[in-house]
C-alpha positions, 0 to 999 in steps of 0.5 A: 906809820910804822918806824923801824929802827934796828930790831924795833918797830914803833907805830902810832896808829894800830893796822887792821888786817884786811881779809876774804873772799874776792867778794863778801856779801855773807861771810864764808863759813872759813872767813867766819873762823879767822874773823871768830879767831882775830876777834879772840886774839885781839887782832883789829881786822876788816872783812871789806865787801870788795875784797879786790877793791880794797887791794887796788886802794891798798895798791894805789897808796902804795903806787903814790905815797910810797914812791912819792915820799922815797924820790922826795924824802919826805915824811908824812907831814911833807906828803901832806904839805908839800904841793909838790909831794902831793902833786906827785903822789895824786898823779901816780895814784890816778895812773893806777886809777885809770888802770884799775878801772880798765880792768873793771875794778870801782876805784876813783878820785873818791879814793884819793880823798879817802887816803888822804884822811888816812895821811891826815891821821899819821905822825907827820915826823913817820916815814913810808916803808920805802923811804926807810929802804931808801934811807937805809940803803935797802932794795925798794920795792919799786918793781912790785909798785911802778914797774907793775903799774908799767906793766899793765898800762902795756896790757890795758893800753894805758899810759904811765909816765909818771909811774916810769919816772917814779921807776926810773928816779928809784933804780937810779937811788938805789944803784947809787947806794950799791943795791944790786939789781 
């Protein structure tokens, strides 16, 4: 929930860093030396056990929230609230799900949920990163989001609609405020 307001960055919440090897039953003798280094730097970190599934939930809040709340402009609070916020956001989410599971990664509607206690959590008055940029009249990263997920429903043969509206609504945004392509 990070808020960024000239060369100030204000969070409520404390990030951890989520790192290692694709798959962490044991840690790895250099995963072992970040972890041994975060923990003297004080640094809050995870080593997940499915270090790839933990990128595709990443993925998957940043497929809905990000682009959900920037087309919506709206806040943590709406994203919870707003039946059409969270209507918009868990569609695009489970258009990366049906993807992921294409691409024999173990996300589900359990992960919807999960992020949901995380939303729950946030400042309802903080803003997603993308709705910053698109508050701010900055590029998005609305091609690394939608028009990745676009990208590989064509390769999984998966349809993503709502990820191409997602797309299509943000290039409109941001050609309006004069973001070049």
């Amino acid at each position: 929930d990070a808020l960024r307001k000239g060369n100030r960055v204000n969070y409520t919440n404390q990030g951890r860093v989520f790192f290692g090897e694709a798959k962490n039953p044991d840690m790895t003798h250099r995963v072992r030396r970040i972890h041994e280094l975060f923990d003297r730097a004080g640094i809050a970190h995870v080593v997940p056990p499915d270090m790839i599934r933990s990128l595709w939930f990443k993925y998957m809040v940043n497929v809905g929230a990000n682009q959900a709340s920037a087309v919506l402009r709206a806040n943590y609070g709406a994203l919870r609230s707003s039946s059409e916020a969270r209507d918009l956001m868990d569609a695009a989410m489970r258009e990366v799900i049906t993807i992921a599971k294409a691409m024999q990664v173990d996300l589900s509607e359990k992960d919807i949920e999960e992020w949901y206690k995380v939303l729950n959590a946030l400042n309802p008055a903080g803003m997603t990163s993308m709705f910053q940029d698109v508050e701010a009249g900055r590029k998005t990263e609305v091609e690394m989001f939608s028009g990745t997920v676009i990208e590989l429903g064509k390769r999984c043969g998966v349809a993503t609609p709502v990820n191409q509206r997602l797309f299509d609504e943000l290039k409109r945004i941001e050609a309006a405020s004069g973001v070049k392509a």
